[in-house]
N, C-alpha and C positions, 0 to 999 in steps of 0.2 A: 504494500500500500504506500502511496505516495504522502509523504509529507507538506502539507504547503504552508508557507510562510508569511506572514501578512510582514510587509516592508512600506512604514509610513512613508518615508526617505523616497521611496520611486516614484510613490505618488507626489508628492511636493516637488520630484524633480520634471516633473510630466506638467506638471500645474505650470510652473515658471517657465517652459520651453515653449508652451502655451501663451503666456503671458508676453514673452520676448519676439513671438512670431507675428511678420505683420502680415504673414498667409492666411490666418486663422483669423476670423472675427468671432469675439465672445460676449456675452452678457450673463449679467448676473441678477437672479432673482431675490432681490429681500423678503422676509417676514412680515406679517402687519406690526405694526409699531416702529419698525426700524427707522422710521422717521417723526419725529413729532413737531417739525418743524414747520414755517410755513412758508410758501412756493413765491419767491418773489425774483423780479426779476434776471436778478446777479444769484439767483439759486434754483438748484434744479430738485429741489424735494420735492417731495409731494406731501402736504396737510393730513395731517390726524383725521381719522375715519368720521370721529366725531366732530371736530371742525369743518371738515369738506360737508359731513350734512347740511348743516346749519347754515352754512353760507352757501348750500343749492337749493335749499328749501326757498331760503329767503330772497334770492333771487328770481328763483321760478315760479315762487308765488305775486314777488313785486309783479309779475308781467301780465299776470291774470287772478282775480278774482278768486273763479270759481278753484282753479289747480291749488291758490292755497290755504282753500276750504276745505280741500279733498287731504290734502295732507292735514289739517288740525285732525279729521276725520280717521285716518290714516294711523296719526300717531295714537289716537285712543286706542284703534284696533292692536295695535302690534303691542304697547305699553311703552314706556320710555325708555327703558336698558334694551329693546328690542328696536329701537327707533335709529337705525342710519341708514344709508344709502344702500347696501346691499340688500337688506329687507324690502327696501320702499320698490327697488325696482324688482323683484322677486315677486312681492304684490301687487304692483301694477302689473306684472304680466300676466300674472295668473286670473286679473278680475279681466284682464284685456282678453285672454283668449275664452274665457264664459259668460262673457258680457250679452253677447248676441245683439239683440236689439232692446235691448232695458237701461237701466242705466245705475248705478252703483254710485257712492260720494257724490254723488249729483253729477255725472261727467257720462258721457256715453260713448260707445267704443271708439269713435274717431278721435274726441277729445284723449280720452287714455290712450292713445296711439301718439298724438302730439305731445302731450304729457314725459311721456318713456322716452321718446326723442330728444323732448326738454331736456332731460334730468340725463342722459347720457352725453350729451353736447355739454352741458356745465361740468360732468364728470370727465370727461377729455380733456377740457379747456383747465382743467388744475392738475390733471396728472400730466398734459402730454410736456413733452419738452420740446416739440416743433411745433409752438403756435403760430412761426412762420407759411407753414402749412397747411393749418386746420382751416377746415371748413366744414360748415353746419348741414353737409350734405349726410 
């Protein structure tokens, strides 16, 4: 039976040749949290989960009325420890595709279709790092 050896060292040297190569292009995946910082010009973080809510709630409801009726609505449903962005678009998806022709938060399925768009375009617009780029397409 063969023995095998687990050797840190090859892999760190495998990392670095990696690293040194300008053949290879790499990225690297963070954590949630690994930034708590917030996204400003001369910096390329991206805002706390909790923060990025709150300033897309508050924008995408400044735009309409009714969308930031649906989210006061919204947050009742989910609770407040369950209230950010990952949730809110989780449940708009899900009221978006059983909506049919009724309507839910006051908003009816085209509105929850514009809504989802909303809150992904402001969700780009804080994480991307090419706002050069972006468009609300």
């Amino acid at each position: 039976m063969n023995n095998l050896n687990h050797d840190p060292s090859e892999y760190i040297r495998g990392i670095q040749q990696i690293l040194i190569s300008d053949k290879k292009k790499i990225g690297f995946l963070f954590g949630a949290g690994s930034s708590l910082a917030t996204k400003s010009e001369k910096s390329l973080t991206v805002p706390a989960i909790g923060k990025m809510t709150s300033e897309i709630v508050e924008e995408v409801g400044k735009a309409n009325k009714k969308y930031k009726e649906a989210f006061v609505q919204i947050k009742e449903e989910l609770g407040e420890m369950n209230f950010n962005v990952e949730t809110i678009l989780s449940n708009l998806e899900q009221k978006y595709s059983f909506i049919g022709k009724g309507t839910l938060n006051k908003l009816d399925q085209n509105e929850f279709a514009d809504l989802i768009k909303k809150v992904k375009t402001e969700v780009r617009k804080k994480v991307s790092v090419h706002n050069a780029y972006f468009s609300e397409t």
